[in-house]
C-alpha positions in Angstrom: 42.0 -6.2 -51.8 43.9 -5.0 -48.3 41.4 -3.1 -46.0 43.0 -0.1 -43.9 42.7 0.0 -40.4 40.0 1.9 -40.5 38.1 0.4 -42.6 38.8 -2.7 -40.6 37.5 -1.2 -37.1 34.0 -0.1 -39.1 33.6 -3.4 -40.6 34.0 -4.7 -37.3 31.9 -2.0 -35.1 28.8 -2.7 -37.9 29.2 -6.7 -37.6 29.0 -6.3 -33.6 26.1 -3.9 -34.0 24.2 -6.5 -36.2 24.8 -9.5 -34.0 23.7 -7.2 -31.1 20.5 -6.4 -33.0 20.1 -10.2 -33.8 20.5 -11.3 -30.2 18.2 -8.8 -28.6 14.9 -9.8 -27.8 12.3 -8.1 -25.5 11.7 -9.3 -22.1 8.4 -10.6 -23.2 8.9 -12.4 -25.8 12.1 -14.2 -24.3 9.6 -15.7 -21.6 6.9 -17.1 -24.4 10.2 -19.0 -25.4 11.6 -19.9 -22.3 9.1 -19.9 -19.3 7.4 -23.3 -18.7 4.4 -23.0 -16.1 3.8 -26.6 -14.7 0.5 -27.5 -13.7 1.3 -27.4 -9.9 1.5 -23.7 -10.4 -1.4 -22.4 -12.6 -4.5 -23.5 -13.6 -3.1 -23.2 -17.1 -0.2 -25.1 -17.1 2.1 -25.4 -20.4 4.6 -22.6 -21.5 3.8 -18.7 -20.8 1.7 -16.9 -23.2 0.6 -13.2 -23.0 -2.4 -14.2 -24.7 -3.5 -15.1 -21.8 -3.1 -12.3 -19.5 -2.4 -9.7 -22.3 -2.1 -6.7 -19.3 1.4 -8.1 -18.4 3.0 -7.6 -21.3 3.6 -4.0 -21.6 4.4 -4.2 -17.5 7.4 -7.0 -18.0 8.9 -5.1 -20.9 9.2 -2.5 -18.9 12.3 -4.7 -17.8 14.1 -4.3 -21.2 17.8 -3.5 -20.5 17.0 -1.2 -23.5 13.7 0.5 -22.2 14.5 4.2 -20.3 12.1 3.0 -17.3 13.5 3.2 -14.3 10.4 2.7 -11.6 7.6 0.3 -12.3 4.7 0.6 -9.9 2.2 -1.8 -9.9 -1.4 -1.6 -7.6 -3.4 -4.2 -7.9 -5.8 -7.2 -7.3 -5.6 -10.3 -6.6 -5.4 -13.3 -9.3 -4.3 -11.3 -11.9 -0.9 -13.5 -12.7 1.5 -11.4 -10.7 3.7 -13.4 -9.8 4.4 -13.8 -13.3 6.0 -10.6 -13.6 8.5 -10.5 -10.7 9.7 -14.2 -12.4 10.1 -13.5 -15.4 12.2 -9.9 -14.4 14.3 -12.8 -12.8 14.8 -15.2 -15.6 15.7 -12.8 -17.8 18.4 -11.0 -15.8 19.5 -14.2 -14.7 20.0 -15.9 -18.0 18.9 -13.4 -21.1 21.1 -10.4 -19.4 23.1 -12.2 -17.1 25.5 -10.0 -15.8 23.4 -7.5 -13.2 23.2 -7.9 -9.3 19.4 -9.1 -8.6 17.3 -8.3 -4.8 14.5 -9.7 -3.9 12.6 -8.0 -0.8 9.6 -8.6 1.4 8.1 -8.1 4.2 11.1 -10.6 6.1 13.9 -12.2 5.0 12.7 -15.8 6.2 9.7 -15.4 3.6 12.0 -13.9 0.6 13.9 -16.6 1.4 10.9 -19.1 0.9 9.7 -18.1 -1.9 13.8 -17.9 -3.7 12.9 -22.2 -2.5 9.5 -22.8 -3.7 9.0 -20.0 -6.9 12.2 -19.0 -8.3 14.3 -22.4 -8.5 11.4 -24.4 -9.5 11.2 -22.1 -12.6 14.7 -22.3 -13.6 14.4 -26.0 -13.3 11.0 -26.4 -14.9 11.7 -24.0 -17.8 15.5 -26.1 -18.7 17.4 -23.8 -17.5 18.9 -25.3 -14.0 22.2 -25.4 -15.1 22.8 -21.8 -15.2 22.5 -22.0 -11.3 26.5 -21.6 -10.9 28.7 -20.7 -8.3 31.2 -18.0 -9.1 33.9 -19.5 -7.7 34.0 -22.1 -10.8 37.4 -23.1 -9.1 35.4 -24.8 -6.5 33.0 -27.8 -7.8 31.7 -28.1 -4.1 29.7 -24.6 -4.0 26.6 -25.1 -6.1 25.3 -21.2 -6.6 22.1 -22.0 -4.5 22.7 -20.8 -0.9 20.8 -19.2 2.0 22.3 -15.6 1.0 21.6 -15.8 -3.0 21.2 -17.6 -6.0 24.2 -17.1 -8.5 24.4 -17.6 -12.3 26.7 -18.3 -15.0 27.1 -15.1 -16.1 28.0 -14.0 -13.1 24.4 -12.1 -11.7 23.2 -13.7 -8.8 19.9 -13.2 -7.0 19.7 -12.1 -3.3 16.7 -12.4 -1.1 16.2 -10.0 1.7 13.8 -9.0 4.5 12.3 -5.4 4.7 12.7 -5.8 8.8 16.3 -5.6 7.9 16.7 -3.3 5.1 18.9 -1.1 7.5 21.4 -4.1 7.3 22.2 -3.7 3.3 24.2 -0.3 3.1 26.8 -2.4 1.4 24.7 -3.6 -1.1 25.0 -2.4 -4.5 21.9 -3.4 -6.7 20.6 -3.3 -10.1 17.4 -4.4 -10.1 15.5 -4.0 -7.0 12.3 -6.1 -6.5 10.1 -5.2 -3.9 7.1 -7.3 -3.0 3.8 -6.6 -1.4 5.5 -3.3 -0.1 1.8 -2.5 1.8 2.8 -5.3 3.9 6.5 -3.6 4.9 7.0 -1.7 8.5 6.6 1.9 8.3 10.2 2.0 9.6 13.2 0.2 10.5 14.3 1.4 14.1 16.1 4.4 13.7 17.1 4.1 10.0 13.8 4.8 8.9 11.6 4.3 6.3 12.7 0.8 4.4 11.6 1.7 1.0 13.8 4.5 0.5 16.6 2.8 1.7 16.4 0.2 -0.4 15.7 2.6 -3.4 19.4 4.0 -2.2 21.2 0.6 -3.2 20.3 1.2 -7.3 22.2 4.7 -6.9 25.2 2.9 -8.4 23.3 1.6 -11.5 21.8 4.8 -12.4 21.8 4.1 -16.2 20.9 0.9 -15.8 18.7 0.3 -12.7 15.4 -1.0 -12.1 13.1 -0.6 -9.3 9.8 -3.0 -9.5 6.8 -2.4 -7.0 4.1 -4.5 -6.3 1.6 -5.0 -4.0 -2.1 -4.8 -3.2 -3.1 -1.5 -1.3 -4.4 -1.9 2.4 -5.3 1.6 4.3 -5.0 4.5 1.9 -3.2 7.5 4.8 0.0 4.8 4.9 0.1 3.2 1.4 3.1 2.6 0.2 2.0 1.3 -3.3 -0.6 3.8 -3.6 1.9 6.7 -2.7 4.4 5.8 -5.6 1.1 5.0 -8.0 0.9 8.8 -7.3 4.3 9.5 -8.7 4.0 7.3 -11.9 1.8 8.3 -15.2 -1.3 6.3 -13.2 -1.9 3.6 -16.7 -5.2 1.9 -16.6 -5.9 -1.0 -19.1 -8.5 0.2 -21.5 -10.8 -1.8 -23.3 -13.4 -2.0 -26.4 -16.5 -2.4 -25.6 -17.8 -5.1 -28.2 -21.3 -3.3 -29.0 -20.1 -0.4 -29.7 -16.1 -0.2 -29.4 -15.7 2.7 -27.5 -12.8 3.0 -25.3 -13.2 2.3 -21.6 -11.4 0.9 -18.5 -13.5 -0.9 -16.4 -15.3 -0.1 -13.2 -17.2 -1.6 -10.8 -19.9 1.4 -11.2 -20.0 4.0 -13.0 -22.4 6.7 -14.7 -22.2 8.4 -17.5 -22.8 11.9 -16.5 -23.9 13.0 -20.4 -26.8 10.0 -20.4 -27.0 9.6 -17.2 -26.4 5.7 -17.9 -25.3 3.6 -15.1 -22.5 1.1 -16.2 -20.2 -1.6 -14.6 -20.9 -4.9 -12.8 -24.7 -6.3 -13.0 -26.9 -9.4 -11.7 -30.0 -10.6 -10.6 -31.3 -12.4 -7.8 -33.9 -15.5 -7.9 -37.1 -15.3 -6.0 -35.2 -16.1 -2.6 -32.6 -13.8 -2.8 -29.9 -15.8 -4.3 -27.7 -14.9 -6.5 -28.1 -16.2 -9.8 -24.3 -16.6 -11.2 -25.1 -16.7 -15.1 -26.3 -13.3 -15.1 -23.4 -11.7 -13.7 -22.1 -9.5 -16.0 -20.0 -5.8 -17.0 -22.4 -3.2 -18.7 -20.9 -0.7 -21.2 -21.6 3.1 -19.7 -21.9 3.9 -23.1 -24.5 2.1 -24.9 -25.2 -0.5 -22.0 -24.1 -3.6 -23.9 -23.6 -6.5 -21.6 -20.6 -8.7 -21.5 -20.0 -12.0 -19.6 -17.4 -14.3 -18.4 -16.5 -15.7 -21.7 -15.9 -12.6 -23.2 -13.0 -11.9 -21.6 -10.4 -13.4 -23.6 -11.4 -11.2 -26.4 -12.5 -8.0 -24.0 -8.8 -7.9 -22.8 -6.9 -8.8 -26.2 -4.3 -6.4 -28.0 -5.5 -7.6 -31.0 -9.2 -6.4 -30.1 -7.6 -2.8 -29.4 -7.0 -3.0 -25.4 -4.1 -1.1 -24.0 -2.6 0.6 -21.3 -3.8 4.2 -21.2 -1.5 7.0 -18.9 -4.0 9.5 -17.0 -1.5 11.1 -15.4 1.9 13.0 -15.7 4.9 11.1 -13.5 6.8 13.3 -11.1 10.0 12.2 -13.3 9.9 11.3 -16.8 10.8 7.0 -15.8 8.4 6.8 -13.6 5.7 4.0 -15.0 2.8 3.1 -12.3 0.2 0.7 -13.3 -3.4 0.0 -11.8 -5.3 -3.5 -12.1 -8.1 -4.9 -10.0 -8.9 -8.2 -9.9 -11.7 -7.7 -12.9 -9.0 -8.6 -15.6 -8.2 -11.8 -14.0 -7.7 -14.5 -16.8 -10.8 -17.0 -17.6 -10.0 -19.6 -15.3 -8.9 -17.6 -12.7 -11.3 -15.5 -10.2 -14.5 -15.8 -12.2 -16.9 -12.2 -12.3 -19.7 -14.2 -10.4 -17.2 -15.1 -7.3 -16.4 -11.4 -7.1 -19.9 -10.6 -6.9 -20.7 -13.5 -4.3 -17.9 -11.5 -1.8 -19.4 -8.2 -2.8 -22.9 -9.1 -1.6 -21.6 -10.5 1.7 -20.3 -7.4 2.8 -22.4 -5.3 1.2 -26.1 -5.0 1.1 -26.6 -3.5 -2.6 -30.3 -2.8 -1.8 -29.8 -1.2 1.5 -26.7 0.4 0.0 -25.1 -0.6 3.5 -21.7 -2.1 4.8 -22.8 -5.3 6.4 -19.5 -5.9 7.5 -16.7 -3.8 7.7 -14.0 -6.0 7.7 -14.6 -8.0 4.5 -15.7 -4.6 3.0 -12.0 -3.2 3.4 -10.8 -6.4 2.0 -13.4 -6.6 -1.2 -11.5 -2.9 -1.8 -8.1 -4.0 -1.4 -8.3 -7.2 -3.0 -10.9 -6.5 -5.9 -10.9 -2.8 -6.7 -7.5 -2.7 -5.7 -7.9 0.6 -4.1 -7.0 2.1 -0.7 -9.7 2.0 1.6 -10.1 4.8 3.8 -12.9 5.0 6.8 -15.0 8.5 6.0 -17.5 9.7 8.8 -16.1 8.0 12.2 -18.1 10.8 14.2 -21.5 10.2 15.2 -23.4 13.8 15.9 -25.9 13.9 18.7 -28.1 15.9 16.6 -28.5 12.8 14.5 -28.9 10.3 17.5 -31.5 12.6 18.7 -33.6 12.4 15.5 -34.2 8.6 16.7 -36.4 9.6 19.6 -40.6 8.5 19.1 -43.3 10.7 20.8 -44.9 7.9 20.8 -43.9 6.5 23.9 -42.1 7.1 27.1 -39.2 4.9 29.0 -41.0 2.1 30.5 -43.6 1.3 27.6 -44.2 -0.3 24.8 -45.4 1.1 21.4 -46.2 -2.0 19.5 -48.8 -0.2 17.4 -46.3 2.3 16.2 -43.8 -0.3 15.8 -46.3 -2.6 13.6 -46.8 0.6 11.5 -43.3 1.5 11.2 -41.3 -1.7 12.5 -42.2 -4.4 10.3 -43.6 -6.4 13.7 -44.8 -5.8 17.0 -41.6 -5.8 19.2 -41.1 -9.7 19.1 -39.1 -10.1 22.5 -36.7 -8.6 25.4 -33.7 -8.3 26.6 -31.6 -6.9 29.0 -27.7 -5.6 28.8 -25.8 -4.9 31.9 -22.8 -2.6 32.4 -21.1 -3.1 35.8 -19.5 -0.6 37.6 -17.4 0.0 41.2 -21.1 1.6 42.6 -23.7 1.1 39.9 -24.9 -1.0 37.4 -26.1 0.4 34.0 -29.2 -1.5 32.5 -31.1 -1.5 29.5 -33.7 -3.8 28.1 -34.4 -3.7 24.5 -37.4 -4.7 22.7 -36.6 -6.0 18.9 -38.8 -6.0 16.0 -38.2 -8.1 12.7 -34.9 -7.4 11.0 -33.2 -6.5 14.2 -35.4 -2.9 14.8 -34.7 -1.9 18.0 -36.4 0.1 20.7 -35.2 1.5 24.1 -37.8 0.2 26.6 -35.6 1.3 29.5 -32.6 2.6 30.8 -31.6 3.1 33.9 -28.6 3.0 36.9 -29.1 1.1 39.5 -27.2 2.8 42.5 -25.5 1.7 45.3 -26.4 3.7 48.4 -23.8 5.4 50.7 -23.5 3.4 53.1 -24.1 -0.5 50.8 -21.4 -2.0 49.5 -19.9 -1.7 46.4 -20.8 -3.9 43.3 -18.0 -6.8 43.9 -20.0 -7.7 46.5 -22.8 -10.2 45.6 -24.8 -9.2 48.6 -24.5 -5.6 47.4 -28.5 -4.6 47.0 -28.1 -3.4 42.9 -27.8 -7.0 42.0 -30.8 -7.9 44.1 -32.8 -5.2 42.0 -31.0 -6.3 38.7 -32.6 -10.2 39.8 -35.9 -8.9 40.1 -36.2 -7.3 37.0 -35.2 -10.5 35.2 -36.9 -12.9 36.9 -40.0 -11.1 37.8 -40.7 -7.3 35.8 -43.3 -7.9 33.5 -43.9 -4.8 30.7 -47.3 -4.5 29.0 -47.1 -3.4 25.3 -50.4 -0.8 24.3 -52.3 -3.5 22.5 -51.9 -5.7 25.8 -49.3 -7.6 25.0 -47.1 -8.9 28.1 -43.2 -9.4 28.2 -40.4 -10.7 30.3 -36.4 -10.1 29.6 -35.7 -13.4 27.9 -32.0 -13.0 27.5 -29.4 -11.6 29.7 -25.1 -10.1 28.9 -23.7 -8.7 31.7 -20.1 -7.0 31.1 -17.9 -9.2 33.4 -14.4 -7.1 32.7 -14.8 -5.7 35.9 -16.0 -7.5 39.0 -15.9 -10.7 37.0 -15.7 -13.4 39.8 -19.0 -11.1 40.9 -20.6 -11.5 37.6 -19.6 -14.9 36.8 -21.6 -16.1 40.3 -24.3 -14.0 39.8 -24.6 -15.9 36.2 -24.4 -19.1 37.8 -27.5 -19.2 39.6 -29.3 -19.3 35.8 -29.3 -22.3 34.3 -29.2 -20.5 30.7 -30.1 -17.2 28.9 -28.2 -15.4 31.5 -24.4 -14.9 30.6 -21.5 -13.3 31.4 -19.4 -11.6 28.7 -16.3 -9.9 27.8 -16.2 -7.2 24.7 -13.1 -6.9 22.4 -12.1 -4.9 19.7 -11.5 -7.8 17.1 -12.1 -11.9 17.1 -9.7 -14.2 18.5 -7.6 -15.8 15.9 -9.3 -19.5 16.9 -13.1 -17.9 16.8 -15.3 -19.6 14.2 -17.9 -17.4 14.4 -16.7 -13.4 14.1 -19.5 -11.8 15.7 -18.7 -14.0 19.1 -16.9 -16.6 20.7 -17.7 -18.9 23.5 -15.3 -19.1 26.6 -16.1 -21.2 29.9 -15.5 -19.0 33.5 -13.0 -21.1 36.1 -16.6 -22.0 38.1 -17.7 -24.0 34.6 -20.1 -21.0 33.5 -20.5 -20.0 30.2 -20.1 -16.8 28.6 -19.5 -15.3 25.1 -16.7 -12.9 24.1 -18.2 -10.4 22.3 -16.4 -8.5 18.6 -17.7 -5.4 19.5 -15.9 -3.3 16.5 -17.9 -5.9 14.2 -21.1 -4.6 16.0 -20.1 -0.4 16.1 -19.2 -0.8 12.3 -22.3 -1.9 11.1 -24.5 0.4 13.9 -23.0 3.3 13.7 -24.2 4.0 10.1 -27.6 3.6 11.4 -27.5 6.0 14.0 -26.3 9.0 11.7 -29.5 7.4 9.0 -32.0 10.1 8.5 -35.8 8.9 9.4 -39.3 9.8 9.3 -43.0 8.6 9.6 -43.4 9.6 5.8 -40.6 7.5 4.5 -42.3 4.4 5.4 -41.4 1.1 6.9 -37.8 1.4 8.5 -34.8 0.2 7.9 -32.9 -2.8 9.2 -31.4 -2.0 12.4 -32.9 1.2 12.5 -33.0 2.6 16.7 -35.7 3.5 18.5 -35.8 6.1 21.6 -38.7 6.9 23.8 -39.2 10.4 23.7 -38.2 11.0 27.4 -34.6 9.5 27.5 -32.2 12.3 28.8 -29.7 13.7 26.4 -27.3 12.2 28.7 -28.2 8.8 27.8 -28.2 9.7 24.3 -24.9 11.7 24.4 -23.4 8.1 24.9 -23.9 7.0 22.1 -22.1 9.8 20.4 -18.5 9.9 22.4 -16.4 7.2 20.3 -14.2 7.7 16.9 -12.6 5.5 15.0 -8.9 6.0 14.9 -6.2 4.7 13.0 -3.8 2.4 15.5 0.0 1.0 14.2 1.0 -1.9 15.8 4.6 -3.0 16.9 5.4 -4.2 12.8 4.0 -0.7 11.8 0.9 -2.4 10.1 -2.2 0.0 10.4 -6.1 -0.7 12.0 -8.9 1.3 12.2 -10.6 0.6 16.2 -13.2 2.9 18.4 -11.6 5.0 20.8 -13.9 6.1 23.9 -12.0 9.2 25.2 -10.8 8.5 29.2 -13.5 9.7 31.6 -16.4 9.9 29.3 -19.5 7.5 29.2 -20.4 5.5 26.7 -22.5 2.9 28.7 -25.5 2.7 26.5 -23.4 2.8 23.4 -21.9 -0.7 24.4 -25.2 -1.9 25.3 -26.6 -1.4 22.5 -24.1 -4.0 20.6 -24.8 -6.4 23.3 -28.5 -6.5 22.4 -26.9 -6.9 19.0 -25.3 -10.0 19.9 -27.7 -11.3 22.3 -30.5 -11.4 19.1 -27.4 -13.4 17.3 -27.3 -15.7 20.2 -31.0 -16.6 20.5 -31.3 -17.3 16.7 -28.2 -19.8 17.2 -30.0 -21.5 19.9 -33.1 -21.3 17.9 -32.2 -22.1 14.2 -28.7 -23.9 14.6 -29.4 -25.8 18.6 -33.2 -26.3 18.3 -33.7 -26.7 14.9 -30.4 -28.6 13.4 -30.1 -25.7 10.4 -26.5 -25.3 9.5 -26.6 -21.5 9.4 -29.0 -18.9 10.7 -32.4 -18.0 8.3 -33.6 -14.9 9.2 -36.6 -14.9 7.4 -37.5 -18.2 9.5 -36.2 -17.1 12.5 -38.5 -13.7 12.8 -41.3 -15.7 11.2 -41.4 -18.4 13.8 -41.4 -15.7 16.5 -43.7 -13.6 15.5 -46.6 -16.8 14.6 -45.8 -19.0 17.4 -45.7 -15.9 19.9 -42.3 -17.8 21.1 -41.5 -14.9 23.6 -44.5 -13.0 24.5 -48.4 -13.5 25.7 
């Protein structure tokens, strides 16, 4: 039988449609076949299976040739398998697809470059599938595919790794799929071309139908996010799971509270009789019914098969707009276990106190485990606040040790004094500190230099005379009899510092000079301070003084009174005669947002020009002057490895170490 021509193009048209329909295969599913993950690279080495890390599969198919997405934003934790996902976009485009221009972007090109080295051609290699690494000059058996500039393939895609720094440079570049990596960690802007993430997004404007643009990154400060800006334009997805108890839907949280029960859900623990964590117990309670579930249950808490999924919450600006969200709670057993997560909670947070204990490792416990922005709320500190810290019970010049046994924990335990130097006067305080570093003001004065005395720099100047007598000599009597001298001295040697660093040297110890700064030197073990030696051979200590304001300044906006009990660590003390001037001081600095020269953002204190803030900044060097003794105590005397608190305030307070 003779088949007319058109019958001949329809039985044609149908066999190419069939062996399209045979040869597709989603994006997922072709890296189950093809991806090998060797054992130098995961923890669970053998050939990739969603099974494990069920999340990622919805988020790599988004890369189906076939699948209308066009933007796929992704916030989220770390160890949660990633780098998975930007791979296997690439292995498939490279050898499923074959034919579309690939770009890989990061922060700099040296690093994309780096990564194309030690990620992208291991895979190919380790998954069989090195030879598709081909030159397109097949004319030429010299030229390999793998250079420098990109990686090219049979099919004639190739792979092209490029620095944000320089995404100004790629106006010729026309690209399919656009990769961008850790985009929080990109410059603001590129000179005067601007903002590096729309011009990139420019070079997919001649693939419009076929385009796509992957996002990923953790989020660092929430005003300049650039992952959690385009999370804002996508459908917002979060990974929803059955609880096993009672299978209602949730996604989970590190708290939450069900405001119909009032319920508290999310992560729970206990401690043992010393404090310590104890990891077995560390678990994620349902909101719901309050069912608990542990480590191992989360192969089964994160399964398809067991009902998970991803869950929009949100309607996209444009209709191919996916963004995802994922902390670092659905990392894969054998990843970032649930108790590890709690251990770097509970060392920067106190969960008790319901405090920041330090602010740094706080903002990176938000970034790297919620996967959230973190924004600093509350930078101003209100003198009506500050105020509320002032005792009746005592006046500058005493001290109150039987209020401060009442309301203290202790009887103030020791002195010391904090020096701020000035072109004609020194400011001084001297501190007294109870257990669990409660502080009071004992005094506070200026010491003056006269009209016609010299200035400060000079040695011979009278003000440093004075400032010798009260540490060598000034004795101060507590109410209950109890006698004290200054046992440790800082003195602020940024100005006049060949002055200071003299006056120091006539002390053998205890009395240092010191230099503040807003963040620890890249070499500094310790982040609260960091020893230096003076050109004379002194010793002095280089104080983090931004670790110190972020944990007080809480303190000094805490609300306080005789009926609330025992105070709270750190808690300040006032006698009820310091001038509002003195006090005003400790109210002038912010904290501000600063960009540096590669557009990455800080939060630092700002002092405003020509206002004091004198006691504010002695106040942290008491701070670290109590951090100093207990190092030369616990760690110099004793031989501990670390500080213990407990110990430390205990052997002070029963061997009457620093007073009579």
């Amino acid at each position: 039988m003779k088949i007319n021509e058109i019958g001949k193009d329809w039985i044609i048209s149908e066999m190419e449609s069939i062996v399209e329909e045979v040869k597709y295969i989603r994006p997922s599913d072709y890296n189950e076949e093809k991806r090998y993950l060797p054992s130098s690279v995961t923890s669970i080495p053998g050939y990739l299976r969603y099974a494990v890390n069920p999340f990622m599969r919805e988020i790599v198919d988004c890369f189906d040739i076939h699948n209308p997405v066009r933007q796929i934003n992704l916030m989220k934790g770390v160890q949660v398998t990633y780098s998975t996902v930007l791979e296997s976009g690439v292995m498939y485009y490279a050898d499923h697809i074959g034919t579309l221009p690939m770009m890989y972007i990061t922060a700099d090109k040296e690093l994309a470059e780096t990564r194309i080295e030690n990620n992208f051609l291991p895979m190919f290699q380790q998954s069989g599938l090195g030879h598709i690494i081909r030159s397109s000059d097949i004319g030429n058996s010299r030229k390999t595919g793998n250079t420098k500039k990109q990686l090219q393939f049979e099919k004639g895609a190739y792979l092209q790794p490029f620095g944000a720094q320089n995404a100004g440079k790629m106006r010729a570049a026309s690209i399919a799929i656009m990769l961008k990596d850790e985009i929080d960690g990109w410059p603001d802007t590129v000179g005067k071309d601007g903002d590096p993430d729309g011009l990139t997004d420019a070079r997919t404007n001649g693939f419009p139908d076929q385009k796509k643009i992957f996002r990923g990154s953790t989020p660092l400060i929430k005003a300049t996010s650039k992952i959690y800006k385009n999370y804002l334009k996508g459908d917002q997805r979060k990974y929803m799971v059955l609880c096993k108890h009672c299978k209602q839907e949730q996604t989970i949280r590190w708290e939450v509270i069900n405001k119909e029960t009032g319920l508290i859900g999310g992560f729970k623990w206990d401690f043992d009789e010393d404090g310590i964590l104890i990891t077995e117990t560390v678990r994620y309670d349902c909101p719901f019914c309050g069912g608990s579930h542990f480590e191992a249950d989360k192969e089964n808490l994160f399964s398809e098969e067991t009902g998970a999924y991803w869950n929009p919450t949100a309607k996209p600006i444009e209709k191919n707009i996916r963004s995802y969200h994922l902390p670092a709670f659905y990392s894969p057993i054998g990843m970032l276990e649930w108790k590890d997560i709690v251990l770097q909670y509970i060392d920067c947070y106190d969960p008790v106190e319901r405090k920041i204990k330090d602010m740094g490792k706080y903002q990176i416990f938000y970034n790297n485990i919620l996967a959230e922005p973190f924004e600093i709320k509350a930078s101003k500190i209100r003198f009506s606040t500050v105020s509320a810290h002032r005792r009746a019970e005592y006046r500058m010049g005493q001290i109150p040790n039987k209020y401060a046994i009442q309301y203290s924990n202790s009887k103030i335990l020791f002195l010391t004094c904090q020096v701020d130097v000035h072109k004609r006067n020194l400011a001084v305080s001297v501190m007294g500190w109870c257990k669990d570093f409660i502080p009071y003001i004992i005094d506070y004065q200026r010491f003056e230099v006269a009209e016609n005395e010299p200035e400060c720099t000079e040695l011979y100047s009278p003000v440093w005379r004075r400032l010798r007598e009260l540490i060598e000599e000034k004795v101060y009597e507590g109410d209950d009899g109890t006698k004290y001298r200054v046992v440790m001295t800082f003195i602020d040697s940024g100005y006049a510092n060949d002055t200071v660093t003299k006056f120091c040297a006539d002390y053998e110890s205890n009395v240092y000079p010191i230099l503040g700064r807003d963040r620890a030197g890249k070499n500094q073990t310790i982040k609260e301070f960091g020893e230096f030696t003076t050109q004379n051979g002194i010793i002095g200590y280089k104080i983090t003084v931004d670790h110190y304001k972020d944990r007080i300044a809480p303190v000094l906006r805490r609300e306080w009174s005789e009926g609330d009990g025992i105070q709270k660590t750190y808690h300040l003390n006032a006698p009820i005669d310091i001038p509002d001037k003195a006090l005003k001081e400790l109210t002038v600095e912010t904290r501000k947002q600063k960009t540096d020269d590669n557009g990455n953002i800080s939060y630092v204190w700002h002092r405003p020009s020509g206002v004091d803030n004198e006691l504010w900044d002695l106040l942290i060097y008491g701070h670290a002057a109590v951090e100093l003794i207990a190092v030369k105590i616990c760690i110099d005397h004793f031989e501990m490895k670390s500080i213990d608190w407990v110990k430390f305030w205990e052997y002070l307070e029963d061997k009457r170490v620093f007073f009579e």
